[in-house]
C-alpha positions in Angstrom: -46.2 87.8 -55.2 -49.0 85.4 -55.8 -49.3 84.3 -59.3 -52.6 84.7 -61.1 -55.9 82.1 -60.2 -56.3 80.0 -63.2 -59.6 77.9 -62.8 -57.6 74.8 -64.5 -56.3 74.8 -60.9 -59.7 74.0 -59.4 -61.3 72.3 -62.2 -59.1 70.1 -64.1 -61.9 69.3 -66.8 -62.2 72.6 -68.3 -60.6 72.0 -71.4 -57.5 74.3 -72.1 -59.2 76.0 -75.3 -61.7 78.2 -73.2 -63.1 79.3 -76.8 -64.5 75.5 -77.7 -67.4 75.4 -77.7 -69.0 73.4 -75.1 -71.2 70.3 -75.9 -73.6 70.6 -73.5 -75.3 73.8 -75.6 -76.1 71.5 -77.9 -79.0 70.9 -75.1 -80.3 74.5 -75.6 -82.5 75.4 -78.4 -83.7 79.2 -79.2 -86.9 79.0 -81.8 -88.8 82.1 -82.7 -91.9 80.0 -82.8 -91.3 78.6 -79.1 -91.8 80.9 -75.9 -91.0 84.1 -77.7 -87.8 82.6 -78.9 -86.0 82.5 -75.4 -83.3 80.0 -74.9 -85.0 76.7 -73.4 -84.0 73.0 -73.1 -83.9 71.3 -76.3 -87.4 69.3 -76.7 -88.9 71.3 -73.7 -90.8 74.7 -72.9 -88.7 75.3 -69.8 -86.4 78.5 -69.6 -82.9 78.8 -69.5 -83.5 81.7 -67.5 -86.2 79.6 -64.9 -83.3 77.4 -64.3 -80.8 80.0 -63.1 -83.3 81.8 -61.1 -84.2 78.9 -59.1 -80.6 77.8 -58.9 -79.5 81.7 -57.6 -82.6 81.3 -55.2 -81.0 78.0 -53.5 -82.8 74.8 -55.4 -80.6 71.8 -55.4 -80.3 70.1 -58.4 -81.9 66.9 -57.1 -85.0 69.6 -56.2 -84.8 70.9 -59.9 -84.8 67.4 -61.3 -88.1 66.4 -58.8 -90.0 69.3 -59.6 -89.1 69.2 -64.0 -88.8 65.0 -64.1 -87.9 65.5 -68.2 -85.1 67.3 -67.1 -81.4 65.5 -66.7 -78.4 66.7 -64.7 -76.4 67.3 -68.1 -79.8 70.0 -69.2 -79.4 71.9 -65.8 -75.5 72.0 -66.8 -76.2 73.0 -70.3 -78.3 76.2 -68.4 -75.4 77.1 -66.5 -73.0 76.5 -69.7 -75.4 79.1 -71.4 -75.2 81.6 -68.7 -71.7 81.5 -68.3 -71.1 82.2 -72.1 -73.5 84.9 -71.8 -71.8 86.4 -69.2 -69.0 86.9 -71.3 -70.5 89.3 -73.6 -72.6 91.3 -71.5 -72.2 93.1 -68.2 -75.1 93.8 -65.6 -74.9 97.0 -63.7 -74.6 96.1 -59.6 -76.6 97.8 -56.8 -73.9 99.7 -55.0 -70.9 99.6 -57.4 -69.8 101.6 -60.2 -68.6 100.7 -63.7 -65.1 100.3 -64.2 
């Protein structure tokens, strides 16, 4: 029998405590008084939310960081950080498949 996948096997740098927090959310700021109080890039106007759509729709990085120069490689991290431990708490209903 196949043991279980543990993603420590595939990414040796995510730490062993999954339930840290992770430093790179430090990047994200939510302000009432800035865009409606949606999660953005600290110091910026730009969406968490913009990021990962244009990331789901196939932008590279490197495309991401031409188009939104104030942007760094660690901010387009911290977005996917965010995502992911939003993920955690909330489910989205998929075309096609019931809920478990």
């Amino acid at each position: 029998m196949a043991r279980p996948c543990d993603c420590q096997d595939w990414y040796p740098e995510v730490r062993k405590d999954r339930h840290a927090t992770n430093p790179l959310l430090s990047r994200i700021s939510v302000d009432s008084n800035v865009c409606f109080g949606k999660p953005c890039v600290r110091g910026t106007r730009i969406w968490v939310s913009l990021l990962l759509d244009v990331l789901a729709s196939g932008m590279t990085m490197g495309q991401i960081l031409e188009e939104y120069p104030q942007l760094t490689r660690d901010d387009i991290l911290a977005a996917i950080a965010y995502g992911a431990e939003m993920s955690r708490g909330r489910f989205v209903d998929l075309p096609g498949q019931s809920a478990a």
